[in-house]
C-alpha positions, -999 to 999 in steps of 0.1 A, spaced: -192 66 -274 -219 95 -265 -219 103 -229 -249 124 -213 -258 143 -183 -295 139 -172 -309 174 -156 -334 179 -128 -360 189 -159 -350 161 -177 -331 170 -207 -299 158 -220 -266 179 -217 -239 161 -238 -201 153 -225 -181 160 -252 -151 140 -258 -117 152 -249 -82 143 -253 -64 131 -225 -36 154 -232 -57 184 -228 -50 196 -198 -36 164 -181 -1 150 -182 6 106 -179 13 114 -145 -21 124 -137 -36 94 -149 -9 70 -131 -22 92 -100 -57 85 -110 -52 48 -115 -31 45 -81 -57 61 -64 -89 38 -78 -74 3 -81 -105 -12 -88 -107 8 -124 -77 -16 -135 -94 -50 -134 -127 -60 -148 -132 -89 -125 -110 -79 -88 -100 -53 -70 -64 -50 -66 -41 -39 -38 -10 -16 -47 23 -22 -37 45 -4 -55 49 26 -77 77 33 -101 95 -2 -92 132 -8 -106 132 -41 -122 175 -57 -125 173 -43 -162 170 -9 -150 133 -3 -165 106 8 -138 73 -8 -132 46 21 -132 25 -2 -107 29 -32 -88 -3 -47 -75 -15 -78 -59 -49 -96 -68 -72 -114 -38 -56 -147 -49 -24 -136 -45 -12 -132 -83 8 -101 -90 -4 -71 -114 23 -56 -137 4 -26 -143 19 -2 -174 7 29 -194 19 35 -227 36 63 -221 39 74 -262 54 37 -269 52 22 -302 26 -6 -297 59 -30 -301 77 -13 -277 45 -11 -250 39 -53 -255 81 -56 -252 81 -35 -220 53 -54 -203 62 -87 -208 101 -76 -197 86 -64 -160 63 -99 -161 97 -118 -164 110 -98 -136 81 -102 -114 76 -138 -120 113 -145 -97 102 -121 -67 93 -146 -36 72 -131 -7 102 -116 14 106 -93 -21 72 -85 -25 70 -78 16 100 -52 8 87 -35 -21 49 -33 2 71 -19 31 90 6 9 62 18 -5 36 22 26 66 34 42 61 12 75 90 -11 82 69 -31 106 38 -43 76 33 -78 74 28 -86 41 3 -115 39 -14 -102 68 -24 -64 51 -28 -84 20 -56 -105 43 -71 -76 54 -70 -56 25 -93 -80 5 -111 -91 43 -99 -124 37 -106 -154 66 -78 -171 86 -86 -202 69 -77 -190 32 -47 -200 23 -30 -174 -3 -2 -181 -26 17 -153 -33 28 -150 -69 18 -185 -85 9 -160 -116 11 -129 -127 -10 -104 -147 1 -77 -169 -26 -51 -177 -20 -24 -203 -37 9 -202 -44 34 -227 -66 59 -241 -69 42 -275 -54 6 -276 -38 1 -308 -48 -29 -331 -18 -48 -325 -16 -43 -289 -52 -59 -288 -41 -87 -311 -8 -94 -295 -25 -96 -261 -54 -119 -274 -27 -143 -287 -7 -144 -254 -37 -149 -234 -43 -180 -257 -10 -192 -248 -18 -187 -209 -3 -155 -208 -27 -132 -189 -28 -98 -202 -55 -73 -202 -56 -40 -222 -79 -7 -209 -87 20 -228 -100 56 -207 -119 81 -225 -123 115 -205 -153 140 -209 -163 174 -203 -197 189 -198 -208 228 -211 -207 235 -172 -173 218 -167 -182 185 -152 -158 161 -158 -163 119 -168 -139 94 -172 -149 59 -189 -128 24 -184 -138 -2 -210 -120 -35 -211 -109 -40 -244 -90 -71 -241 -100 -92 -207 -101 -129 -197 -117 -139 -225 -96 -143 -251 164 -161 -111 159 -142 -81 167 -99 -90 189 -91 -62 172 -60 -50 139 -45 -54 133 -11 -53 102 8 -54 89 46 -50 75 53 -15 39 68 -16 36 108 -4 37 107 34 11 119 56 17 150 80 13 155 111 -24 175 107 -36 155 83 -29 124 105 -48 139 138 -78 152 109 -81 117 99 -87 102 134 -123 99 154 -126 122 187 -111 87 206 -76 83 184 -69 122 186 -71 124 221 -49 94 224 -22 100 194 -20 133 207 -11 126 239 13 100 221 31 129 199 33 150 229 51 123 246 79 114 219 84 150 219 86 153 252 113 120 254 130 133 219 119 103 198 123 97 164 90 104 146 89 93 109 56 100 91 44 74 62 17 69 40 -15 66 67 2 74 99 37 72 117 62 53 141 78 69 173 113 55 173 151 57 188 186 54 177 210 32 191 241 38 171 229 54 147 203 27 135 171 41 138 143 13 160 108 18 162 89 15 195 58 18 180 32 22 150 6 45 150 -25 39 125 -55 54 117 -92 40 110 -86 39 74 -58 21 77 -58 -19 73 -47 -25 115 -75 3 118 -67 26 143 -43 14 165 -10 14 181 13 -13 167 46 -27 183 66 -52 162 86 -77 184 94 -99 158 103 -103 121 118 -84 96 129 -44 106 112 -55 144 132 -47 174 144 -82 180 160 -83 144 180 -52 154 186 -51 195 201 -83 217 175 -78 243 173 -115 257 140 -134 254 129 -132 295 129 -93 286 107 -96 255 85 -116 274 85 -94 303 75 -60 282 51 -79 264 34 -93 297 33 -54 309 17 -44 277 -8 -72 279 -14 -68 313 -28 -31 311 -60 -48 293 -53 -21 263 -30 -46 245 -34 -78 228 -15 -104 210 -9 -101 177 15 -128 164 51 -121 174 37 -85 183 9 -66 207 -12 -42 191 -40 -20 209 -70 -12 193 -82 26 202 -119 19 196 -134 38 225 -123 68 248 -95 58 271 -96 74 303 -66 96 317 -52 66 336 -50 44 307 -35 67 284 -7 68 312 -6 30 310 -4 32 276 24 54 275 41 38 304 45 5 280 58 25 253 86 41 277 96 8 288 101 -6 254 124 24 245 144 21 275 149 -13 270 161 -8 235 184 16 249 193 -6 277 206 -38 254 216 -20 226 227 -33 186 227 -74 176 
């Protein structure tokens, strides 16, 4: 394939092909692909939920994603594999994947957006702007897609056999180019495509946490004054603040078991920018602290009562999508010191 640059006077400056090894590692191309989900498939884009995840065999999944109908995406690079060894590997991780339920697949999202609180089908749902009416089915099938710069002959042949025996596989090749002036290209081309137990733990790779700075320079002028205020406050009350992927959550320790009091997201995120407090489910306050269920209702009736809160399921969530003034703010913040002394207050289940 010829690639070529079009100037302002019209002539042709040619991208000459490169290998990916010049100059780039496998790493930077698993960076690439984790970055740009929808350069993996030819026909969805895909949500990532996992990087780097240990199957029970002790081999690791280089990506774990999830398509909008809800069929998970073993994702692999060659890696310098035999073609044998590449086909082996895949369908290994597929065998693995096919026994996760939701609760696995909720884990492995939670470990690897690093937020304790994320409700799988629900970031799923937003993720891919799905209705409340459609109705998803996590993991009914999976997908394996292998990635290359130059798919081997019987890679492409093996795949085209098992996706005649309803295996779906899908094989893409990526070329990379450079221009006289140093421009770079990359090109995807689907060489193979639709056409043709239980594990007892699941592990995956967390994504690199946010900072601080970062976090306040991805907010509008509304969410930094607001999250601002709310990181001057859990400093102020010596809170637990752990950073993840997009944003973070101001927590406490009772007994050494760290609690969150609440999530902090920004716009980019898939609750937008908002602040988050998880009542009930998995890693929630209720499935760690015996506070009895006229005090939940209570704190969530002072949350909701502000007008800044709103329901959210088990949970209340506020939405910071216009300036608060100074008295809400202190509303705001009021709610989120009552949760934390309650969690004090009633301590461990």
């Amino acid at each position: 394939m010829r690639i070529f640059g079009i100037q302002p006077d019209g002539n042709f400056v040619e991208y000459g092909q490169e290998s990916f090894h010049a100059g780039h590692t496998e790493e930077t191309l698993h960076d690439w692909l984790e970055s740009n989900p929808e350069g993996i498939l030819e026909d969805n884009e895909l949500l990532i939920i996992g990087r780097e995840v240990l199957t029970d065999l002790g081999g690791y999944i280089d990506l774990l994603g999830v398509d909008p109908a809800g069929n998970v995406v073993v994702v692999e690079l060659k890696r310098g594999r035999t073609p044998r060894d590449t086909v082996a590997q895949a369908l290994e991780y597929s065998a693995f994947v096919e026994r996760l339920d939701v609760d696995q697949l909720e884990t492995i999202s939670r470990t690897y957006m690093d937020d304790e609180s994320l409700n799988f089908a629900e970031h799923h749902r937003q993720h891919f702007d799905l209705s409340e009416s459609d109705a998803v089915a996590f993991n009914k099938d999976q997908r394996i897609v292998i990635v290359c710069q130059e798919v081997a002959p019987q890679i492409s042949e093996t795949a085209k056999f098992l996706n005649s025996k309803g295996v779906n596989v899908t094989c893409v090749e990526f070329a990379f180019f450079q221009a006289q002036d140093g421009a770079r290209l990359m090109s995807q081309e689907i060489v193979v495509g639709e056409e043709s137990r239980r594990p007892v733990q699941v592990i995956s790779k967390a994504a690199p946490a946010i900072d601080e700075e970062k976090f306040l320079a991805s907010l509008d002028e509304n969410g930094r004054a607001v999250f601002s205020r709310l990181l001057e406050w859990s400093k102020e009350k010596s809170m637990s603040i752990s950073w993840g992927v997009k944003g973070f959550s101001s927590g406490v320790f009772v007994d050494s078991v760290r609690v969150p009091v609440c999530f902090a997201y920004p716009p980019n995120s898939v609750y937008k920018q908002s602040i988050y407090t998880a009542f009930g489910g998995a890693g929630s306050i209720t499935s760690k602290i015996a506070m009895p269920d006229e005090v939940i209702s209570d704190t969530k009736a002072e949350a909701l009562n502000t007008g800044l809160f709103k329901a959210a399921g088990q949970d209340v969530k506020c939405l910071i999508d216009r300036s608060l003034t100074d008295d809400e703010v202190k509303s705001l913040l009021n709610v989120c010191d009552s949760i934390a002394s309650a969690i004090k207050k009633y301590g461990l289940k």
